[in-house]
C-alpha positions, 0 to 999 in steps of 0.5 A: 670388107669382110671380117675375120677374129684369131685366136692367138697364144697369150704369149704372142698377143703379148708379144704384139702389145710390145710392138704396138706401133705395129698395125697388126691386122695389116701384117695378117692381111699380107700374109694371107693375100702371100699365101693365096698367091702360093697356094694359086700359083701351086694349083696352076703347076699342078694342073699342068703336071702328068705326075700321080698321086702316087708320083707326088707321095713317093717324092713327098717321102724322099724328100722328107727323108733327105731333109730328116738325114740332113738335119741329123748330120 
């Protein structure tokens, strides 16, 4: 198995000692397996997608306009 060091904001190394019952380095390890699960599963949509680029920035655009709008409301 290979390994993997972090740097962390002391705060949050902190924050961990708090929890020391926590077994950290499983809580990351799940995290990371959760996200190249999403990542995989977005590769998989996008092969299958007749979107452009182009496509993909003007919704990327609408959308953070919306949700800029929404949260000045």
């Amino acid at each position: 198995m290979g390994n993997m060091t972090l740097a962390i904001p002391n705060n949050i190394q902190d924050e961990m000692k708090h929890f020391s019952e926590i077994r950290w380095s499983e809580v990351a390890r799940k995290a990371i397996v959760e996200k190249i699960e999403t990542l995989k599963l977005a590769e998989k949509l996008a092969e299958k997608s007749k979107l452009t680029q182009k496509d993909v920035e003007d919704f990327s655009k609408k959308i953070r306009s919306l949700a800029s709008k929404r949260f000045l409301e």
